[in-house]
C-alpha positions as CSV (number, residue, x, y, z in Angstrom):
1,X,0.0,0.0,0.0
2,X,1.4,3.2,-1.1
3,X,1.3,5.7,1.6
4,X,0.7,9.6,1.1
5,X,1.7,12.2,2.4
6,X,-0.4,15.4,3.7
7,X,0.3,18.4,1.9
8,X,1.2,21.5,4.1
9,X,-0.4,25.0,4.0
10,X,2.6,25.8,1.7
11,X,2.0,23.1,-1.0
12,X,-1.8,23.5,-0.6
13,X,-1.6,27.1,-1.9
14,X,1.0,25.8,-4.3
15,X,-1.7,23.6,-5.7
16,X,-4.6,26.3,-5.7
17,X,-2.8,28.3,-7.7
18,X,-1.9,26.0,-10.2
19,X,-3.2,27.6,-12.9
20,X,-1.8,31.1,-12.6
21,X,1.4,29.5,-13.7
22,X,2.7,29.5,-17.1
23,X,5.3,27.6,-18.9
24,X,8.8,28.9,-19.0
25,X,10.3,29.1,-22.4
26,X,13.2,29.8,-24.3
27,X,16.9,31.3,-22.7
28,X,15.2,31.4,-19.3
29,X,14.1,27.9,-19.2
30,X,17.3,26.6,-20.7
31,X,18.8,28.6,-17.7
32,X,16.9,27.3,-15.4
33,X,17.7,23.7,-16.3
34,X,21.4,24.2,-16.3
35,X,21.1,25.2,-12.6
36,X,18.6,22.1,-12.2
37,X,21.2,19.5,-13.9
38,X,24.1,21.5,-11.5
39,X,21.8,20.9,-8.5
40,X,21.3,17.1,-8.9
41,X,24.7,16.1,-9.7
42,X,26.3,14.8,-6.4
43,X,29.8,13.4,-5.7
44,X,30.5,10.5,-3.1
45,X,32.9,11.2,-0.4
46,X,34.2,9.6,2.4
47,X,34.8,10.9,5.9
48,X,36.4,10.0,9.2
49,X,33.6,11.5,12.0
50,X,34.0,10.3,15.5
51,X,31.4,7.5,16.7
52,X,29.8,9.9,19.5
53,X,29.4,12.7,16.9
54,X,28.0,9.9,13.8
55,X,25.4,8.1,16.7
56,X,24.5,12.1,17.8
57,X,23.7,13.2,14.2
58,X,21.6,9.7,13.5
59,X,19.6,10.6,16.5
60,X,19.3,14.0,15.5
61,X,17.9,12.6,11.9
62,X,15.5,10.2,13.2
63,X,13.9,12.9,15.1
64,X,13.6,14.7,12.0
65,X,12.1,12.2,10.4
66,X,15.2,11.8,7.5
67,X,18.1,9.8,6.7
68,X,20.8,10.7,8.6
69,X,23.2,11.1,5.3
70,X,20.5,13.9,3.7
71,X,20.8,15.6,7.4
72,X,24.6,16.0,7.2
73,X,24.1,16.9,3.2
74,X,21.9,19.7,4.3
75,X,24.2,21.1,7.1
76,X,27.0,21.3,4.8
77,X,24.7,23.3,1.9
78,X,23.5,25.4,4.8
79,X,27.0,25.9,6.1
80,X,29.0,26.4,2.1
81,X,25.3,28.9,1.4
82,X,26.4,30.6,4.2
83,X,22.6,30.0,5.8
84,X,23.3,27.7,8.8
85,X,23.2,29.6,12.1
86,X,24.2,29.3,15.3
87,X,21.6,29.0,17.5
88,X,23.7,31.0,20.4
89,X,23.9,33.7,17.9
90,X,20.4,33.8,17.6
91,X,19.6,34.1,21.3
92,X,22.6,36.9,21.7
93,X,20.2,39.0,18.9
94,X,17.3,38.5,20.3
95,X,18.6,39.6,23.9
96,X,20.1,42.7,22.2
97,X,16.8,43.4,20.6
98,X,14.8,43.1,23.8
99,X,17.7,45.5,25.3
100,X,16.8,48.1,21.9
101,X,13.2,48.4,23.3
């Protein structure tokens, strides 16, 4: 039995809107493909990460709900896209916001 999946608020409006869309054509959509094909080639690597830290990011994933390999895939696009933060960092803001007021 095939299970599916709920759609969130996000893909719901996605979906309602379907036909505002319109096809994309020409220079831009060959563009668009090129960063497409760029985006789903991958490369294998191997690294040396200690047991505590590989049994900490499984755990990590299986509360997530996703393979532990996508997890540390995603932390290194966040971290190379410059968009992973440091939750400490986060908290220092906010305290120097709530300082502002």
């Amino acid at each position: 039995m095939k299970r599916r999946n709920k759609l969130d608020p996000f893909e719901k409006e996605i979906e309602a809107r379907g036909s505002e869309y319109v096809p994309v054509r020409g220079a831009k959509r060959t563009k668009i493909e090129n960063i497409l094909e760029k985006a789903r080639k991958a490369r294998n690597i191997n690294i040396r990460i200690s047991e505590h830290d590989l049994a900490r990011l499984k755990k990590r994933a299986e509360d997530e709900g996703i393979p532990y390999q996508t997890m540390i895939s995603s932390i290194l696009h966040k971290y190379v896209s410059d968009r992973l933060v440091d939750e400490k960092d986060i908290v220092k803001s906010l305290q120097l916001l709530e300082t502002a007021r």
